[in-house]
FITOR-468321 format. One line per field, with one value per residue: x, y, z of N, C-alpha, C, O in turn; residue number from 1. Coordinates in Angstrom, 2 decimals. Layout:
N
n_east X,...
n_north Y,...
n_up Z,...
ca_east X,...
ca_north Y,...
ca_up Z,...
c_east X,...
c_north Y,...
c_up Z,...
o_east X,...
o_north Y,...
o_up Z,...
i NUM,...
END
This chain:
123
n_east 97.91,95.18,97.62,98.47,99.81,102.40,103.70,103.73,104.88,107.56,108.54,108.87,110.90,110.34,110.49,108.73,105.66,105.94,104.67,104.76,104.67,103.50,100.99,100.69,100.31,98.07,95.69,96.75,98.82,102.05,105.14,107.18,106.34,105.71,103.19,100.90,98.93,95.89,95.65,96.31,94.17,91.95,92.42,93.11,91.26,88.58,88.37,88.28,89.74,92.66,93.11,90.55,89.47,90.02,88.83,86.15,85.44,86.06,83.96,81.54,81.80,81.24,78.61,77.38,75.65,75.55,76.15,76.67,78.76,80.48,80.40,81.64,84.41,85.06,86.91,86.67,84.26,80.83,79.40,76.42,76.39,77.65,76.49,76.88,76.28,78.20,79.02,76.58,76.45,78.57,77.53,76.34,78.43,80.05,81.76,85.28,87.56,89.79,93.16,95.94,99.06,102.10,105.27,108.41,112.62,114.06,115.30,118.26,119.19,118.94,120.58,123.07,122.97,123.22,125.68,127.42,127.11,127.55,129.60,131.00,129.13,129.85,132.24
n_north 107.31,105.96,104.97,102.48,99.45,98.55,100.38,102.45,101.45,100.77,103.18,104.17,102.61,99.93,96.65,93.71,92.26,88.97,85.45,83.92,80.71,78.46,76.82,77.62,75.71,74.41,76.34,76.82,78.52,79.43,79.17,82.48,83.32,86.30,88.22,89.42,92.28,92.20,90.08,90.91,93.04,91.12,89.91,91.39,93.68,92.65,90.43,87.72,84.72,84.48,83.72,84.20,85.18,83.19,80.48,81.55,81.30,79.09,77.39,78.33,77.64,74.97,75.21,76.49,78.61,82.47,83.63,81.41,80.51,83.41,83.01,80.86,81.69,83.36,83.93,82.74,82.58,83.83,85.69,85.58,82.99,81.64,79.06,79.23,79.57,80.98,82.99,85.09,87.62,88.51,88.66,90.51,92.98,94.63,93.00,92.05,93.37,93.44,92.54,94.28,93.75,94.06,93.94,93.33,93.32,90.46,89.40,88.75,90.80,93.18,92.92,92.79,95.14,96.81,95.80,97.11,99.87,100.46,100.48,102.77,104.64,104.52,105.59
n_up 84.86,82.54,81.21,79.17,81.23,81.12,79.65,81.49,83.40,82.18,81.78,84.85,85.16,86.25,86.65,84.80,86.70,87.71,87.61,90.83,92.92,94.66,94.27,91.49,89.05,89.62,88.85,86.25,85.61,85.02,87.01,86.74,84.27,82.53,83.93,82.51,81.55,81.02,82.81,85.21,85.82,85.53,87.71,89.90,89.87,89.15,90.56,89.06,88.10,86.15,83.84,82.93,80.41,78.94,79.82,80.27,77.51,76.89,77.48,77.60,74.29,75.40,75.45,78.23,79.99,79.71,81.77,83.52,83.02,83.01,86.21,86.81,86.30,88.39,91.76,94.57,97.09,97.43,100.00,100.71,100.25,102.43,104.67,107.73,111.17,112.67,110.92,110.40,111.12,109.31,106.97,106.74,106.70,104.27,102.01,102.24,99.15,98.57,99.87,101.16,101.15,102.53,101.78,102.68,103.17,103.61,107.00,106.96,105.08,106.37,108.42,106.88,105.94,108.10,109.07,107.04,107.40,110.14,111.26,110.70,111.63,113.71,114.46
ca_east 96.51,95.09,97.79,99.13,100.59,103.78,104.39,104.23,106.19,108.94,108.53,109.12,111.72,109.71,110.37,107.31,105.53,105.79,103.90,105.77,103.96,103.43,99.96,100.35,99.98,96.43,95.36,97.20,99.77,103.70,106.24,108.66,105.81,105.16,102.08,99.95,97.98,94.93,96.13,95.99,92.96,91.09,92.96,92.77,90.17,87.68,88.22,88.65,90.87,93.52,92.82,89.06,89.30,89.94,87.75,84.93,85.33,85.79,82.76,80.46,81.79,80.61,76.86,77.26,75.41,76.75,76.13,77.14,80.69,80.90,80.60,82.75,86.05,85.08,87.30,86.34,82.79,80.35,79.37,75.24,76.40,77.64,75.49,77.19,75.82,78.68,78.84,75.24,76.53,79.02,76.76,75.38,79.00,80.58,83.17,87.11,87.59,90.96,94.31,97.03,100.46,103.71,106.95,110.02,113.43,114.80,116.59,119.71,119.15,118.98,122.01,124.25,123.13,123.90,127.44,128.10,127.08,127.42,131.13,130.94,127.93,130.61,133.45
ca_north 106.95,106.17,104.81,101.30,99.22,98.16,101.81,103.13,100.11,101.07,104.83,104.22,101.81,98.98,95.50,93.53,91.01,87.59,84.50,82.75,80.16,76.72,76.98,78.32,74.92,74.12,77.16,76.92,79.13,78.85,80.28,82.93,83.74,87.64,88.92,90.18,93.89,91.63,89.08,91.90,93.35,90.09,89.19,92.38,94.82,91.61,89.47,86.56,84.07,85.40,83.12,84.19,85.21,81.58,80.10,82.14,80.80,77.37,77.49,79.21,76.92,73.81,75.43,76.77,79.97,83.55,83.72,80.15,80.51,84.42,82.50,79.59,82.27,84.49,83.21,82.58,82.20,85.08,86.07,84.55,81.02,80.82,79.39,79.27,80.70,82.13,84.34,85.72,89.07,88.96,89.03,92.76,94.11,94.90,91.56,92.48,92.73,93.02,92.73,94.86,93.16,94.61,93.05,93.43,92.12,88.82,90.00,89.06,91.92,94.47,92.54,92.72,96.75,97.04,95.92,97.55,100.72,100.53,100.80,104.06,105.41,103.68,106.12
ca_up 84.77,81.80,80.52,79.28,82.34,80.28,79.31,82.78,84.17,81.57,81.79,85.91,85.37,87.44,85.90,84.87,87.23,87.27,88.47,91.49,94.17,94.64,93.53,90.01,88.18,89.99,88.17,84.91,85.69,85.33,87.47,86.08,83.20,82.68,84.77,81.68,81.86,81.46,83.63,86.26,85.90,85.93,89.05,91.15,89.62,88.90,91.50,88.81,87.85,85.50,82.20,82.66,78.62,78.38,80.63,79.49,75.86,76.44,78.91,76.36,73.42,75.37,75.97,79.26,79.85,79.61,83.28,84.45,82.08,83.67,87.05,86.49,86.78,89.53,92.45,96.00,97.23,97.62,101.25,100.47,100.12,103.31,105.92,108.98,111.83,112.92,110.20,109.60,110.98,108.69,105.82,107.26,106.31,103.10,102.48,101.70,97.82,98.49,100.89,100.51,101.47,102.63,101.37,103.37,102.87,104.79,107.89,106.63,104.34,106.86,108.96,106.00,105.86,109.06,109.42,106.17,108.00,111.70,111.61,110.03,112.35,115.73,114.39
c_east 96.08,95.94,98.35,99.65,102.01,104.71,104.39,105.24,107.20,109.28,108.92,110.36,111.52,109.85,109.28,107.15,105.87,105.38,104.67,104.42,103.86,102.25,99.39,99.71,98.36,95.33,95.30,98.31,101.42,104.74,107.32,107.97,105.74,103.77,101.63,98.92,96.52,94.20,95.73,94.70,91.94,91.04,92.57,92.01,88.53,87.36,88.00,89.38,91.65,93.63,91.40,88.34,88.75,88.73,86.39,84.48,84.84,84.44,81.48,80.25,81.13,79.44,76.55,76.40,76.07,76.87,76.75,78.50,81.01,81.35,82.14,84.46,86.17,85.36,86.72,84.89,81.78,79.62,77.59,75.52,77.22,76.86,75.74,76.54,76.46,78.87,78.11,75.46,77.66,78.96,76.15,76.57,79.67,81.69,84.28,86.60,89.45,92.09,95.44,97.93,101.40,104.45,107.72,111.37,113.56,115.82,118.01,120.12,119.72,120.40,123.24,124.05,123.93,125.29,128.33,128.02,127.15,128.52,131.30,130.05,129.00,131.98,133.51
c_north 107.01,105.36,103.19,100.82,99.35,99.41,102.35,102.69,100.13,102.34,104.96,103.24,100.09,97.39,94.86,92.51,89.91,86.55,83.85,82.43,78.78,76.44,77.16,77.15,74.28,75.45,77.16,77.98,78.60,79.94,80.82,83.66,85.30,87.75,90.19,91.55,93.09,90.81,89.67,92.23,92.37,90.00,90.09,93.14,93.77,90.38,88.01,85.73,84.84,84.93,83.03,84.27,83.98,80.67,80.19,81.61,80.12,76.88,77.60,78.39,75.31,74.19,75.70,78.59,81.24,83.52,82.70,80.08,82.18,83.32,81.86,80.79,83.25,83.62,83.67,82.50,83.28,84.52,85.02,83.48,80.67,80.71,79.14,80.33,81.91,82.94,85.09,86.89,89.27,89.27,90.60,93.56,94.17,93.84,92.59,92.26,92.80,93.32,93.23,94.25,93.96,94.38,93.89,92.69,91.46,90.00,89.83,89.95,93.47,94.06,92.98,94.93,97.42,97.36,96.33,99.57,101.17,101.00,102.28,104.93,105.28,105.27,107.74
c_up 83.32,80.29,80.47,80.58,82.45,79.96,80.36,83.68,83.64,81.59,83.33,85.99,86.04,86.52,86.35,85.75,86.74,88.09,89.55,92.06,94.09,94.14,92.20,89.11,88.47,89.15,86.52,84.80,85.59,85.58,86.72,84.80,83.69,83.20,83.05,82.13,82.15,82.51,85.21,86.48,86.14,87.27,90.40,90.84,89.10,89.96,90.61,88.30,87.10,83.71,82.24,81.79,78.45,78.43,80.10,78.15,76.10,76.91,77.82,74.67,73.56,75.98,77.37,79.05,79.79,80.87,84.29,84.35,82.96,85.38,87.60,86.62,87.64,91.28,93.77,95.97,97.93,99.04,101.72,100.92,101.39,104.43,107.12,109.89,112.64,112.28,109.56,109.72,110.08,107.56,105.60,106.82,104.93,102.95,101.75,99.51,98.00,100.06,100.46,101.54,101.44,102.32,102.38,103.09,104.14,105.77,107.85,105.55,105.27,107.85,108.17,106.01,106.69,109.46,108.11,106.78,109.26,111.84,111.06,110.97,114.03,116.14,114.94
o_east 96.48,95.54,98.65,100.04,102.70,105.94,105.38,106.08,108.12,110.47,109.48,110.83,112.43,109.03,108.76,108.10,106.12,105.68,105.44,103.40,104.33,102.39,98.24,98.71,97.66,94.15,94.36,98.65,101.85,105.12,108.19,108.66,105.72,103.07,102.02,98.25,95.97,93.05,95.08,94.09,91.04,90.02,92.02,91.78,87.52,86.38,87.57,90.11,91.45,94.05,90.86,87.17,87.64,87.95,85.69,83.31,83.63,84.02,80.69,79.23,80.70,79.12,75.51,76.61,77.30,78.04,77.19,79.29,81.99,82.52,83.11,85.50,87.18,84.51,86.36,84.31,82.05,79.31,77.48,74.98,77.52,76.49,74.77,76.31,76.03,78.96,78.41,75.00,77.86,79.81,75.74,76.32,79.67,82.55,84.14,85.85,90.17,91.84,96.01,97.58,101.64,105.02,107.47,111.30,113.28,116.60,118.83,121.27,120.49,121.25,124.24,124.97,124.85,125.88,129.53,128.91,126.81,128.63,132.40,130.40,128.81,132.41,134.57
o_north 107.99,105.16,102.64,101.77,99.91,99.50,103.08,103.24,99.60,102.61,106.05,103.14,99.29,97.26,94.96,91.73,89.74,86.62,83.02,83.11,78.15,75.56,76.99,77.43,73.78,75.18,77.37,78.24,77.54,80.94,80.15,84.48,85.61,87.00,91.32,91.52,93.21,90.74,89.10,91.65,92.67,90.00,89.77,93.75,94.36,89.65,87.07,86.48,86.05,85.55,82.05,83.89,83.62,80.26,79.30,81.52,79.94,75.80,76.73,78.39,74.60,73.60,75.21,79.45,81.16,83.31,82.92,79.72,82.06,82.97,82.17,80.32,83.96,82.98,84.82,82.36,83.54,83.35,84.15,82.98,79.48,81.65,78.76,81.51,82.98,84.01,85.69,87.63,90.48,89.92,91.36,94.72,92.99,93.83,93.55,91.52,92.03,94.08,92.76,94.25,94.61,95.15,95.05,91.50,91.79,90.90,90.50,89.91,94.39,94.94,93.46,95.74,98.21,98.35,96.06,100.36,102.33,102.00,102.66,106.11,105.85,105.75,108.36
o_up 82.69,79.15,81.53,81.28,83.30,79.99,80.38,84.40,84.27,81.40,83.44,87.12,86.22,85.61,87.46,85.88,85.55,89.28,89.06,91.98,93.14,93.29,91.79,88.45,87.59,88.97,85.75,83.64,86.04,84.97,86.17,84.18,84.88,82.52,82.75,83.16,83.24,82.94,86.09,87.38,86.93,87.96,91.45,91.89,88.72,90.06,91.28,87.64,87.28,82.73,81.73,81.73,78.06,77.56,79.62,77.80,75.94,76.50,77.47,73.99,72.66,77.01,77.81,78.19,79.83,81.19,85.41,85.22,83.69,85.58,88.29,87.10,87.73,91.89,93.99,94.90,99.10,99.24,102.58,101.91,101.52,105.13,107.78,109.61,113.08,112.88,108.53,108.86,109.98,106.95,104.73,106.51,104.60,103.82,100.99,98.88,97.37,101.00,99.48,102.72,100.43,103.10,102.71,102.78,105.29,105.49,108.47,105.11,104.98,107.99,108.70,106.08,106.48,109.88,107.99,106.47,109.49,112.56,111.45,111.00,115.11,117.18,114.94
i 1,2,3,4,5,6,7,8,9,10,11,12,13,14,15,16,17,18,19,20,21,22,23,24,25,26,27,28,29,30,31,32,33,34,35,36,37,38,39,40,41,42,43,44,45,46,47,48,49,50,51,52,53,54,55,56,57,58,59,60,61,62,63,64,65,66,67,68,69,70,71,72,73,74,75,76,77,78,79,80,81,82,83,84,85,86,87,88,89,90,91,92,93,94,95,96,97,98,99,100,101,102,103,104,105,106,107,108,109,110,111,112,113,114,115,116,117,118,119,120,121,122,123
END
């Protein structure tokens, strides 16, 4: 806590992120790039885009407000603006800021474990 990402991620051994998805280039992203400390924080402790530095500039350099250019990189669409009626009660609760994901390996991960250990567990 506290400290650098880069230095804890090398101090734990953890190699650094990196961008994959099919999506990245609709963004400005490119797969295989390093996952930046900033990059992060925008993304998951901001809820906005991940070149929001950028964004923000260029936004601000062509006379956009501080508020309209802040805007302009804060992804998805706040809970207000929608007016469906099926989801007026869902305006009454607190929305997700985030989803935490599991990874697992491919089952031919745990197959190959398997019959590298089964025969040994049979004996």
């Amino acid at each position: 806590m506290g400290r650098p990402l880069r230095a804890a991620q090398d101090e734990a051994g953890v190699p650094p992120g990196v961008w994959k998805g099919q999506g990245l280039a609709a963004v400005g992203l490119v797969a295989g790039d390093v996952v930046t400390e900033r990059q992060a924080e925008l993304l998951l402790g901001e809820g906005r885009h991940p070149g929001a530095d950028r964004i923000e500039r260029e936004r601000l350099e062509a006379g956009d407000t501080p508020a309209k250019a802040l805007r302009a990189t804060v992804l998805g669409r706040p809970i207000e603006h929608n007016q469906s009626p099926e989801t007026e009660k869902a305006k009454e609760r607190t929305p997700w800021l985030a989803m935490d994901l599991v990874f697992r390996a491919p089952p031919t991960v745990h197959a190959a474990w398997a019959g590298n250990c089964l025969p040994e567990l049979l004996d």
